[in-house]
C-alpha positions, 0 to 999 in steps of 0.5 A, spaced: 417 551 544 422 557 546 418 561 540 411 560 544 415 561 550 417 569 548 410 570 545 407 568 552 412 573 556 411 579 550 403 578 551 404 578 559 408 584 558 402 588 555 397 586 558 401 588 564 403 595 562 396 596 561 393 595 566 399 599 569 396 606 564 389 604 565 390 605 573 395 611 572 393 618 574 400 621 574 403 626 570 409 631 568 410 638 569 417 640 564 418 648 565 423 652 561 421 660 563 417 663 560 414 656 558 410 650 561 408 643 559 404 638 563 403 632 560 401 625 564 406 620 566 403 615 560 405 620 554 411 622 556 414 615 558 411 613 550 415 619 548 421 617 551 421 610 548 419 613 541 425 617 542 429 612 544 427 607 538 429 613 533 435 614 536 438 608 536 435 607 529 439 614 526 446 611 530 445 604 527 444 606 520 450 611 521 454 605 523 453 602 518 453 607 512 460 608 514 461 601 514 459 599 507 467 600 504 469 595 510 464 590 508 465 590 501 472 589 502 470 582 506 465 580 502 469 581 496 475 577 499 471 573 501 469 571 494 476 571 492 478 566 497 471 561 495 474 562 488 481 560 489 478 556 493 474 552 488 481 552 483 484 547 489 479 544 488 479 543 481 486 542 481 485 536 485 480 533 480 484 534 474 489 530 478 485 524 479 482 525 471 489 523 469 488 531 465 495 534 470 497 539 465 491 542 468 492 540 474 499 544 475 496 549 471 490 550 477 495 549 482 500 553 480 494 559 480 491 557 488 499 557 490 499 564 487 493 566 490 496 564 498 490 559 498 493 553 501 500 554 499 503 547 501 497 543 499 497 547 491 504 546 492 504 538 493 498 538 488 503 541 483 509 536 484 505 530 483 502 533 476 509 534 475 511 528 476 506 524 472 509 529 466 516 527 468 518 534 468 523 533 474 526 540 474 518 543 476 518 537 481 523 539 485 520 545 485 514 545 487 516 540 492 522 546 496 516 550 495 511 546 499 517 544 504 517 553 505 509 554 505 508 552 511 512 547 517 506 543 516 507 541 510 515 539 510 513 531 512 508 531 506 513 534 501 518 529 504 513 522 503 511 524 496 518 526 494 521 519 496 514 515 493 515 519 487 523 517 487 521 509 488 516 510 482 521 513 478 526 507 480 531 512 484 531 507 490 537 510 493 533 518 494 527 515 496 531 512 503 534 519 502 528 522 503 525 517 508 531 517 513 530 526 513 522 524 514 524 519 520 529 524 523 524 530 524 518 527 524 518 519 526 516 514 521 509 511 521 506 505 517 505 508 511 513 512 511 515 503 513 511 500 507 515 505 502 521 504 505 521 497 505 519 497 496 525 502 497 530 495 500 526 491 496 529 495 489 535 495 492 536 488 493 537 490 501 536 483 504 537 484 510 534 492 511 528 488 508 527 482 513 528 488 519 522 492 516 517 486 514 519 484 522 517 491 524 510 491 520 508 485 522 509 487 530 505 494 527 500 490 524 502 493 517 501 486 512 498 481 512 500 475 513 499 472 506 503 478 502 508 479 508 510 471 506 511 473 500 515 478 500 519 474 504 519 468 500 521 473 494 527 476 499 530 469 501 531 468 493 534 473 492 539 472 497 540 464 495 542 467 488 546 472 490 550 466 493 548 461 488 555 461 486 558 458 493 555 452 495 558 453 502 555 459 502 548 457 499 548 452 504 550 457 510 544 461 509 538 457 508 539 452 514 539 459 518 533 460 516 527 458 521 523 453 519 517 456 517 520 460 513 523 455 509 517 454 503 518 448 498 520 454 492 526 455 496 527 449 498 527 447 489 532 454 487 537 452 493 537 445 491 538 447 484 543 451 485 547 446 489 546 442 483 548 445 479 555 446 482 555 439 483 552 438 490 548 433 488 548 429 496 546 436 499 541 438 494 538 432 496 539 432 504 535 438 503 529 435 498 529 429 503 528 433 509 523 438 505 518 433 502 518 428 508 515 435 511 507 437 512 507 440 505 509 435 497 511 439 492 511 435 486 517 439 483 521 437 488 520 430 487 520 431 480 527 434 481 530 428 486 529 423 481 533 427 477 539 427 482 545 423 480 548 423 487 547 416 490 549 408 487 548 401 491 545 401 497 545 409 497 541 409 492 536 403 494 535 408 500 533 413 496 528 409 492 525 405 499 525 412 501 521 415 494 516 408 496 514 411 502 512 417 499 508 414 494 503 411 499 501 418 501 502 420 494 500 414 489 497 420 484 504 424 483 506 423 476 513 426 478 514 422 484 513 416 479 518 418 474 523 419 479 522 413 481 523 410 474 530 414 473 531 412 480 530 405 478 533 405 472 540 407 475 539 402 479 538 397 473 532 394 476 529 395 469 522 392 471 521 396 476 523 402 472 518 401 467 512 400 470 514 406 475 514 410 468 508 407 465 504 408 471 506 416 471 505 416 463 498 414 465 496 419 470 500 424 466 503 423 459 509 429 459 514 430 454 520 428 459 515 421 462 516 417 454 523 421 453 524 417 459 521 410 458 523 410 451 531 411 453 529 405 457 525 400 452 532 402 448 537 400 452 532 393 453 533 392 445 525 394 444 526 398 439 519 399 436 517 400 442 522 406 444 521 409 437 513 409 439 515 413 445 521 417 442 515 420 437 509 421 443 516 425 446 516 429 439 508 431 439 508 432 447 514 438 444 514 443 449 510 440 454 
């Protein structure tokens, strides 16, 4: 549209400047003593814009004769900033492709070259890392901290990833806080931070930054129970060898948090100190919960804690539960052992027979067999002592 706009207006102006030579009888005397020109209006406005065009034709190839040195040195730096430019670009290739000796190489020549410095530099690192050349990663991360104050937080944040994938926990939140005191802390920066806590077994400085990326939106809900889930154990097994500490922390816990593995390694651990009565007030109250887990029930009938009416509690208790649970093997094992220390013999066989029967498991005949041999059922025990055998490792 706008070419057929100027081609109107030119042709307008011919036509025009026509008519205006055709009508014109006007004319120009140039006098210079002794001589004289006369010529019409016509020829000497056309003289004068022949003129003109040669005039600006010679000034404009003048200007850009004399200016050919200036512009071969552009278009010769400019192909040098495209070359180095495509070494960048190289380097970053060769770093994806796994080739970083070719990497450090191409990088190395970009920095050299001033292109980027701060990006070839942090190029550089990271192949240097991968190399485990630790001398020319610290290297190239002071260079790329010099290059350009852009790149300091960059540097920085690829300094503390390399120390966490090195296992160097400590530099990483080194690293880290100089990043936050600078520049703030951003997603990413608290996701490094909190594999960093998670290294060194920092409990609480891990629940503090699951906390935050929670709020920030940061996790999701499934990894984030993880990890928390992950952290709690920890902290049960640093206290695994004080009972009243064990207890102190878990029952801090909010309820949500309290998931049935931790349940089962706490219970254990109070077991194993000799605690059994605790370990199953904590198994009670977690299976009469929302959620079953047949490890727990399986490890309640193992806990010897309870005699007489406690433990007739405990098997009335065990009951209740298997009329939501008919089909759990464990909880009817447990009920057997249950039984069988209670010395309710009929009871504790047809506990162990119908768990067999769901489920055969090596620790189901050990049970049963022991059971048949203290009742004199000698046969019947071997029979069982020799399933338990074939079902080894089970």
């Amino acid at each position: 549209m706008r070419g057929l706009f100027w081609f109107l207006g030119l042709s307008f102006l011919a036509v025009a400047a026509s008519l205006l030579a055709r009508h014109n009888d006007g004319f120009a005397l140039l006098v210079l003593p002794p001589w004289r020109v006369e010529l019409s209006l016509n020829l000497l406005v056309l003289g004068l814009l022949l003129l003109f065009t040669l005039g600006y034709a010679l000034v404009r190839g003048l200007g850009l004769t004399l200016g050919l040195p200036a512009r071969a040195r552009a278009y010769r730096a400019q192909r040098q900033r495209e070359q180095v430019a495509r070494v960048l670009e190289e380097a970053i290739r060769l770093l994806f492709e796994g080739r970083f000796g070719h990497a450090l190489r191409r990088a190395d020549a970009a920095w050299q070259a001033g292109h980027a410095p701060g990006t070839a530099a942090l190029i550089a690192a990271r192949a240097a890392q991968r190399m485990r050349e630790a001398e020319k990663v610290e290297l190239w991360l002071q260079r790329a901290r010099e290059a350009a104050p852009g790149s300091e937080a960059a540097a920085l944040m690829l300094g503390a990833e390399m120390a966490v994938e090195l296992g160097d926990f400590q530099l990483a939140l080194t690293h880290l806080q100089q990043l936050q005191q600078q520049h703030g802390r951003h997603i990413a920066a608290l996701r490094l931070e909190l594999r960093a806590r998670q290294g060194l077994g920092d409990v609480a400085g891990v629940l503090k930054l699951l906390r935050q990326l929670e709020k920030r939106g940061g996790l999701q809900p499934e990894p984030a129970r993880e990890i928390r889930r992950k952290t709690h154990q920890e902290a049960l097994r640093q206290r695994q060898g004080d009972g009243a500490q064990l207890l102190e922390y878990f029952q801090a816990l909010p309820r949500e948090e309290r998931d049935p593995r931790l349940v089962l390694a706490t219970a254990r651990s109070l077991q194993a100190l000799g605690q059994d009565d605790a370990a199953a007030g904590l198994v009670e109250e977690a299976l009469s919960g929302p959620e079953w887990s047949p490890e727990l029930a399986d490890l309640y009938g193992r806990l010897d804690c309870a005699e007489g009416r406690a433990l007739t509690a405990r098997i009335a208790r065990a009951d209740a539960w298997l009329l939501q649970h008919p089909d759990d093997s464990r909880l009817l094992l447990a009920l057997g052992r249950m039984c069988e220390r209670q010395k309710l013999w009929g009871k504790a066989r047809s506990y162990l027979e119908a768990s067999l029967a769901l489920g055969p498991s090596r620790a189901g005949h050990l049970a049963l067999a022991r059971l048949l041999d203290g009742l004199g059922e000698t046969e019947a025990a071997n029979r069982q002592f020799r399933l338990a055998a074939e079902l080894d490792g089970h």
